[in-house]
C-alpha positions as a Markdown table, in Angstrom:
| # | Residue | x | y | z |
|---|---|---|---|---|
| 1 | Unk | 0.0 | 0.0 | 0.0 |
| 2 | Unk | 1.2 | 3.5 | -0.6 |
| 3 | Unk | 3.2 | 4.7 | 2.7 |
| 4 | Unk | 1.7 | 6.6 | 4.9 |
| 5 | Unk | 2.8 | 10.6 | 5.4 |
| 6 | Unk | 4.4 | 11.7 | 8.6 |
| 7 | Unk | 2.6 | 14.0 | 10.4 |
| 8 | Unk | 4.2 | 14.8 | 13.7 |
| 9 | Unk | 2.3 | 17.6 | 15.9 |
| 10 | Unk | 4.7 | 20.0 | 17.5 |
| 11 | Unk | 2.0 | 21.0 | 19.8 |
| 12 | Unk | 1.9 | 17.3 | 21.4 |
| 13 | Unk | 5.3 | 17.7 | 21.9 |
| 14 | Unk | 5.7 | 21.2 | 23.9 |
| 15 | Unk | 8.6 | 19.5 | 26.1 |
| 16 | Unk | 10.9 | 18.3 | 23.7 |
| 17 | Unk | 13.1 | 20.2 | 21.5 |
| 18 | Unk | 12.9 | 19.7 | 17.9 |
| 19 | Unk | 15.6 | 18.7 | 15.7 |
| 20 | Unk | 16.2 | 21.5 | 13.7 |
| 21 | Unk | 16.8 | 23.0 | 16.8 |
| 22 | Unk | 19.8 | 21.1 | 18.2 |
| 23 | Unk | 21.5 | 20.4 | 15.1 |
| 24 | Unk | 23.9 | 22.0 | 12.8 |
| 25 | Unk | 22.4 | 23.3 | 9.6 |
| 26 | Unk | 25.4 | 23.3 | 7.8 |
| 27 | Unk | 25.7 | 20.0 | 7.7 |
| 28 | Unk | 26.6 | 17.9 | 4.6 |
| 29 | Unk | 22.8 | 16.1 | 5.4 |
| 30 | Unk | 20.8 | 19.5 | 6.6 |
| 31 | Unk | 21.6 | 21.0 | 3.4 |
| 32 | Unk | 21.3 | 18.3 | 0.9 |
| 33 | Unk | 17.4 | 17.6 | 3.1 |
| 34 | Unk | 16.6 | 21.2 | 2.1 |
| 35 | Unk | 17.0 | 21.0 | -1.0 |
| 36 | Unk | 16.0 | 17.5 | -2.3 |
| 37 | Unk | 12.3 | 17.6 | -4.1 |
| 38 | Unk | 11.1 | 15.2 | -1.4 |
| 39 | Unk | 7.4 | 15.6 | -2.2 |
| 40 | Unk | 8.3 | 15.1 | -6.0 |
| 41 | Unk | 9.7 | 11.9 | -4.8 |
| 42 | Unk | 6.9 | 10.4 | -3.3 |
| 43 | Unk | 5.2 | 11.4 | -6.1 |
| 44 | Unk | 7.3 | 9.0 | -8.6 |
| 45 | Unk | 7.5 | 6.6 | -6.2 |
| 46 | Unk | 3.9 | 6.5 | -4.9 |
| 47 | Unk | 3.2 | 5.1 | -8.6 |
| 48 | Unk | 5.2 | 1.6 | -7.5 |
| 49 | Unk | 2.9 | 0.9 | -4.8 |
| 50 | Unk | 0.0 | -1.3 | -4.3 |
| 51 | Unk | -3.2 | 0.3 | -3.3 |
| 52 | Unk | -4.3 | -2.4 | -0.9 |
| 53 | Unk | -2.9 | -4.0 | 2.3 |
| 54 | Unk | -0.9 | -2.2 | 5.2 |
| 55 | Unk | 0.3 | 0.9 | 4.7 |
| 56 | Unk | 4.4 | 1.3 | 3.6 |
| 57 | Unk | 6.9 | 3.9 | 5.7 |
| 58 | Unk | 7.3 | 7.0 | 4.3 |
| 59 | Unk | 9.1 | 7.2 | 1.5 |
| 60 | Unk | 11.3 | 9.7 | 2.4 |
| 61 | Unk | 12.3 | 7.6 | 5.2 |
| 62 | Unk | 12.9 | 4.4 | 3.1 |
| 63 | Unk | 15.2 | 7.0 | 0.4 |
| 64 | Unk | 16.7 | 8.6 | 3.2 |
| 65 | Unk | 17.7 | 5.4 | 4.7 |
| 66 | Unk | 18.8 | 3.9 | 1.1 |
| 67 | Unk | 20.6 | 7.1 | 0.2 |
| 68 | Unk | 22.6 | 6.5 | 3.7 |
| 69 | Unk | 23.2 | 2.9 | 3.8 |
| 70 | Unk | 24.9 | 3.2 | 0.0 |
| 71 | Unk | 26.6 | 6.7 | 1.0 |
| 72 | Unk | 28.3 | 5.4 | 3.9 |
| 73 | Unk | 28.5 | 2.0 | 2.7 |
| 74 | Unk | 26.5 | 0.6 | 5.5 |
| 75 | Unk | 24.8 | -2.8 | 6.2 |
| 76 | Unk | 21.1 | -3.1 | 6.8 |
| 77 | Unk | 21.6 | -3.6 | 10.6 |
| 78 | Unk | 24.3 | -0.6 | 10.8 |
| 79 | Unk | 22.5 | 2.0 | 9.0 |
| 80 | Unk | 19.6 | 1.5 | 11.5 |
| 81 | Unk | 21.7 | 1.7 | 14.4 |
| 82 | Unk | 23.4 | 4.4 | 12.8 |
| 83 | Unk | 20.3 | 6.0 | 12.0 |
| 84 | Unk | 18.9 | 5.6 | 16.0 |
| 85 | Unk | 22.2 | 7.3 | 16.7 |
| 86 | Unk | 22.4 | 10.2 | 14.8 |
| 87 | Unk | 20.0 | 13.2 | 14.7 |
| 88 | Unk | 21.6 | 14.1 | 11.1 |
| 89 | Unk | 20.3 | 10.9 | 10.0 |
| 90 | Unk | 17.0 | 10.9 | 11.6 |
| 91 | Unk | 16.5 | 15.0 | 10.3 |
| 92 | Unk | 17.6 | 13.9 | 6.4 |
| 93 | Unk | 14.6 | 11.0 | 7.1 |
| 94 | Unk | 12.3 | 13.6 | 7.8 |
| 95 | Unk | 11.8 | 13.0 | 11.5 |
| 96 | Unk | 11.1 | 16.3 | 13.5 |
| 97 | Unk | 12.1 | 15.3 | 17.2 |
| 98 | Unk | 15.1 | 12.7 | 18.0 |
| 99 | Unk | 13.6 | 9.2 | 18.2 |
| 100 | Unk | 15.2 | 6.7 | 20.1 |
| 101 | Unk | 12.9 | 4.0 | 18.7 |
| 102 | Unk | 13.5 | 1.9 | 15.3 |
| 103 | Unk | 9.8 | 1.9 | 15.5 |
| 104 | Unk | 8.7 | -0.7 | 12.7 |
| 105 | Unk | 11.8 | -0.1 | 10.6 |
| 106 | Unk | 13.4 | -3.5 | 10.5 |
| 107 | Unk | 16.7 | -4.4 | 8.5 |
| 108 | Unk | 14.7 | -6.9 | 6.4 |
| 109 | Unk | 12.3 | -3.5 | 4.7 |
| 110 | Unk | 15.7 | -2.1 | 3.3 |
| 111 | Unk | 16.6 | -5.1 | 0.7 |
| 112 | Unk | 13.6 | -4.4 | -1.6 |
| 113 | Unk | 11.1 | -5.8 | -0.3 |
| 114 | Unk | 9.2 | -3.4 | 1.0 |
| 115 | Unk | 10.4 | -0.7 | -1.9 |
């Protein structure tokens, strides 16, 4: 099924700092977030998926997490842990506040199946 869009409310979240806010925005990752045509992206993309059954990650998660693994030559299992680590990584997957969570993302959703 088509992934589902993240929609984080700030408001729920009065208490915790956003990422933008604790990170460096001349970073390498920052920059190249800005200016990628995300929305154009899931566009293209959103073509390749099914219209029934559970609903897929975002796709700019799944990219960002793709572009990552093959930038930093990273395994499956290392790019996750990576990306729990780093709030560069989560901010170019278009998480707004730090998540310590891998939430459903499992190592097994980056080699195609779920793409």
């Amino acid at each position: 099924m088509k992934p589902r869009q993240t929609k984080q409310d700030p408001q729920k979240d009065l208490f915790r700092p956003q990422l933008i806010d604790i990170i460096n925005p001349n970073h390498a990752l920052v920059r190249l977030a800005k200016v990628l045509d995300w929305d154009r992206l899931d566009t293209e993309l959103g073509t390749h998926f099914a219209t029934v059954g559970a609903a897929a990650l975002p796709t700019r998660l799944m990219v960002g997490l793709l572009y990552l693994q093959h930038l930093y030559n990273l395994s499956d299992e290392m790019v996750l842990e990576q990306w729990l680590e780093s709030p560069y990584y989560q901010y170019f997957c278009g998480e707004t506040f730090f998540n310590m969570t891998s939430r459903a993302i499992q190592p097994v959703l980056l080699n195609g199946a779920n793409v």
